[in-house]
N, C-alpha and C positions, 0 to 999 in steps of 0.2 A: 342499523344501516348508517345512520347520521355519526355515531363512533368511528367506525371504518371511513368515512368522507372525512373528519377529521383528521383522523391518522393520517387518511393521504397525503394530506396536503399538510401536515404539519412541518415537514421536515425541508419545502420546496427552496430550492438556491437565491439569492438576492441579488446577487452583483456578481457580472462574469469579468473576466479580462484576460490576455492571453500573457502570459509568464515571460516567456524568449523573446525577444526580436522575431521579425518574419522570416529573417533569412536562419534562424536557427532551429531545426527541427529536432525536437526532444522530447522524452517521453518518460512515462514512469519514473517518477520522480521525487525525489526523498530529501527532506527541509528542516532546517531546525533555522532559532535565529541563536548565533555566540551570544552567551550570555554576558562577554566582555564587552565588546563591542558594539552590542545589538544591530551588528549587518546580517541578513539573512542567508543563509548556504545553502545551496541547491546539489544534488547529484544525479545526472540523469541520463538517461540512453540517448546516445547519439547513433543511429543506424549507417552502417559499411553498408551490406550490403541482403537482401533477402534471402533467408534461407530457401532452399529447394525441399520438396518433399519429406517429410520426417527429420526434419534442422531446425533449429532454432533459428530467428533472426540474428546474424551478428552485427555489433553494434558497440562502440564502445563506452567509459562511465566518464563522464566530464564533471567536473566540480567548478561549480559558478558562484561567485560572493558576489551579493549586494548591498549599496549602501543602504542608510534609511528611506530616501528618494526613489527606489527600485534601479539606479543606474550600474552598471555590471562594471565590477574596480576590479575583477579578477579572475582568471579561467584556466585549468588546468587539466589535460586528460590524463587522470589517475587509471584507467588498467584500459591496455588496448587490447582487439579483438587477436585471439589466439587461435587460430581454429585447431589447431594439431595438440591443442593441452586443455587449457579451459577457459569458458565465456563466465564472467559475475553478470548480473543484471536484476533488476527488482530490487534497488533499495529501501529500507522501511528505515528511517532516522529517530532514536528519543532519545532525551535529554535524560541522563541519570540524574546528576547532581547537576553544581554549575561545572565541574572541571571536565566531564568524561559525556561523551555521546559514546552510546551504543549503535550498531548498522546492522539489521537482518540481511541477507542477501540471496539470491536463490546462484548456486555454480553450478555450472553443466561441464557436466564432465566426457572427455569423449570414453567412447565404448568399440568396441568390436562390430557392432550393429547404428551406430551413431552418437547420440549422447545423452547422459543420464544426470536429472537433475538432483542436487544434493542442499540441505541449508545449510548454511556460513555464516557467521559472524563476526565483525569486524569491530573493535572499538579504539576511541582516540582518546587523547589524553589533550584535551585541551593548555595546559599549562604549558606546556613546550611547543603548540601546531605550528608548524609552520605552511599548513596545505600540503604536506607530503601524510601520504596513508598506508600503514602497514600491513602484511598479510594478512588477508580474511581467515580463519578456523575451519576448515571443511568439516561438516558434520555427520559423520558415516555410521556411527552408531544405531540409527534407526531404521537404515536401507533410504534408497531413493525418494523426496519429496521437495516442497519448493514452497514459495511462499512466507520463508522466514519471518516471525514479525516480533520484535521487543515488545512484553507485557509491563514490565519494570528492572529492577537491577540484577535480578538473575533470574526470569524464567523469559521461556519464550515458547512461541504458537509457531505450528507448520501444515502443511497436506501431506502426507505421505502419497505418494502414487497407489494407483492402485482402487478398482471400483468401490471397496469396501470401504474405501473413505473418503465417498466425494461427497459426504455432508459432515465428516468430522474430524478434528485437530488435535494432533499430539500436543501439549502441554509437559515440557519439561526444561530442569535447573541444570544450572552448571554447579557440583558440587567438587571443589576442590578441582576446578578447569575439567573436569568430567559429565559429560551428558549423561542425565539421569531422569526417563521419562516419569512423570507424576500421576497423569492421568491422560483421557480423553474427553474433550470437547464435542458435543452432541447437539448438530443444526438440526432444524425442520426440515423434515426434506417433501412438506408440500407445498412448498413458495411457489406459485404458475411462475413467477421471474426467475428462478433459483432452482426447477429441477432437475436439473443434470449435474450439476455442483456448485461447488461453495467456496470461497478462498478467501483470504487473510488480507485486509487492504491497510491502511496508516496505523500506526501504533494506538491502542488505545487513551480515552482522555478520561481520565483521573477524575473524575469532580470531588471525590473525597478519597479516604485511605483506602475505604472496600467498595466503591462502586465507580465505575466508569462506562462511558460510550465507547461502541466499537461501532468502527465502520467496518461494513466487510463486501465484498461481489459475489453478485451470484451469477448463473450462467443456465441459461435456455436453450430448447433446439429448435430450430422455425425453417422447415426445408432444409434440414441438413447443414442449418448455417448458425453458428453458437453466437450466441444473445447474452452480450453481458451487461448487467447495471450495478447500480449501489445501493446497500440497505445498512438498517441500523439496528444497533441493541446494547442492551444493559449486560455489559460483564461485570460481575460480581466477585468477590473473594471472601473467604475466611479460612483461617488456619492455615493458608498459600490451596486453597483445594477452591477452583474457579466452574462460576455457574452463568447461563446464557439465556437471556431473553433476548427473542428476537420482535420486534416489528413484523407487519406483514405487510404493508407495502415498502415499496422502493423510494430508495431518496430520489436517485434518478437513473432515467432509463436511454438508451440511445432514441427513443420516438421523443424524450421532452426536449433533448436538443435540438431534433430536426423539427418540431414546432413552435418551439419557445426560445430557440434562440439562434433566430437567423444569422446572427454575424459571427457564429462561429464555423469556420469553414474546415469541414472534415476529410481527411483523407484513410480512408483504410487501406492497410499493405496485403492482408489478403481478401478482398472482397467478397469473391465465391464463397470463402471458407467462413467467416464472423464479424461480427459487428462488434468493435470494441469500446469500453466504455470504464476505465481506470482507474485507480488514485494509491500511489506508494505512498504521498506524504500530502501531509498538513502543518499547519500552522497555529498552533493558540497559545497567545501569549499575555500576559496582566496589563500591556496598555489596553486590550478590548478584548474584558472576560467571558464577554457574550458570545462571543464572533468566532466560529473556526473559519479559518481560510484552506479549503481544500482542492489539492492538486489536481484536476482531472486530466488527464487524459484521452483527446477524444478521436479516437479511429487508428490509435499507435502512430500518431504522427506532431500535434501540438498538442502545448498544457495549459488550461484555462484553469486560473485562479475565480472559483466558486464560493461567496460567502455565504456563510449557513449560522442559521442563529443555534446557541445552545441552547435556549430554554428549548424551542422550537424540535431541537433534538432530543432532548428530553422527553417531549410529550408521550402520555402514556406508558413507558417503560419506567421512568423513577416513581414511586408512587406517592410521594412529596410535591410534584409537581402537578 
């Protein structure tokens, strides 16, 4: 019992702050900082307008630079809402090298019946940026799924649609610019936070060549109304063939906000339907190795920057720790 009191609270947020201005409402949100510059870059959902029954939100991806100060030097909307072709949204950002980021993206695509989501990849070539962003990759190979998330310089994590995988993830490479599925990724599917499914949150954090934290959400049903939070674990590799320890409680949950942190004021876009609780991106960078800064997202409407310690995230899943 006192193990499990632990764990809970090992991984609890330290400092909140909200990301945008008031007047900017943004959401799901994907970070890196230029390794040239060290300004920080954001990409994030700006919402048009709400979807109707069986629609996605449309909404479109704005790209924001900041200096070191957090003060906004630059803003750009890189792909507007399409409703007659296709919507991107759900950025997941990682730093391959210094020259190149990678961008997971989830595209919806319309259909006969509405729209169908696909992963997409996007990457930059920092040497020449100028803030303009090339086509993303639509990724059809595997059938319909979302959640796209960069693991490292060529493999990447998704959902496929579909009930037989709402606790696990395709794992595949790009070999010779070809998706080539590797394996699958295998959640607990008795998490009381997390059983109805499982999805793909910030890119993994590296602490060494074969082990890193993943953040990932899970998702609950409470009166027919989906309950999402955040949990953690130990992904592991060897030989490119990846293994998953999970935590079993939550980093956070939509109740630790509405108790613990008053002055974040939430708005959710579909009420009736769920309670949202986010993070496309993060932050950890070598000025403070301890510290992830991560992006939440609270009710699909603002994004509150959360500091979480790493040891602290660590606990229990590294066995060094």
């Amino acid at each position: 019992m006192q193990k499990e009191k632990e764990e809970m609270t090992a991984a609890a947020p330290m400092v909140v702050k909200r990301v945008y201005p008031v007047d900017k409402h943004r959401f799901n949100v994907a970070a890196w900082i230029n390794p040239i510059t060290k300004h920080t870059v954001l990409i994030g959902r700006q919402l048009d307008h709400k979807g109707s029954t069986g629609e996605p939100d449309f909404s479109r991806l704005v790209l924001t630079e900041m200096d070191e100060a957090e003060n906004i030097i630059f803003e750009k909307v890189i792909w507007e809402n399409l409703e007659d072709h296709v919507l991107f949204e759900d950025p997941r950002a990682m730093i391959i090298d210094n020259n190149h980021i990678v961008i997971g993206l989830s595209a919806l695509l319309r259909s006969k019946t509405g729209f169908d989501p696909y992963p997409a990849i996007l990457k930059i070539d920092l040497d020449d940026w100028n803030h303009d962003v090339p086509p993303p990759m639509i990724i059809l190979n595997f059938g319909p799924g979302k959640n796209l998330t960069p693991v490292d310089d060529n493999h990447f994590l998704f959902r496929p649609e579909g009930a037989s995988y709402s606790h696990r993830l395709i794992v595949f490479c790009t070999d010779d610019h070809v998706p080539v599925k590797t394996q699958d990724l295998f959640f607990p599917t008795d998490l009381p936070w997390a059983l109805w499914r499982i999805g793909t949150s910030i890119p993994p954090i590296w602490i060494n060549e074969s082990e890193a934290i993943m953040i990932f959400h899970g998702i609950s049903m409470d009166k027919n109304k989906y309950i999402y939070s955040l949990g953690r674990a130990r992904l592991s590799k060897e030989n490119d063939h990846y293994q998953i320890q999970v935590a079993r409680e939550p980093i956070l949950t939509p109740d630790d906000i509405k108790r613990k942190y008053k002055s974040i004021e939430s708005k959710e876009l579909h009420p009736r339907l769920r309670r949202v609780l986010y993070a496309c991106g993060g932050i950890h960078d070598s000025s403070n190795p301890d510290i992830l800064k991560l992006l939440v997202n609270v009710g699909d409407s603002d994004t509150y920057k959360f500091e979480i310690s790493i040891k602290e995230l660590k606990k229990g899943l590294f066995p060094k720790e």
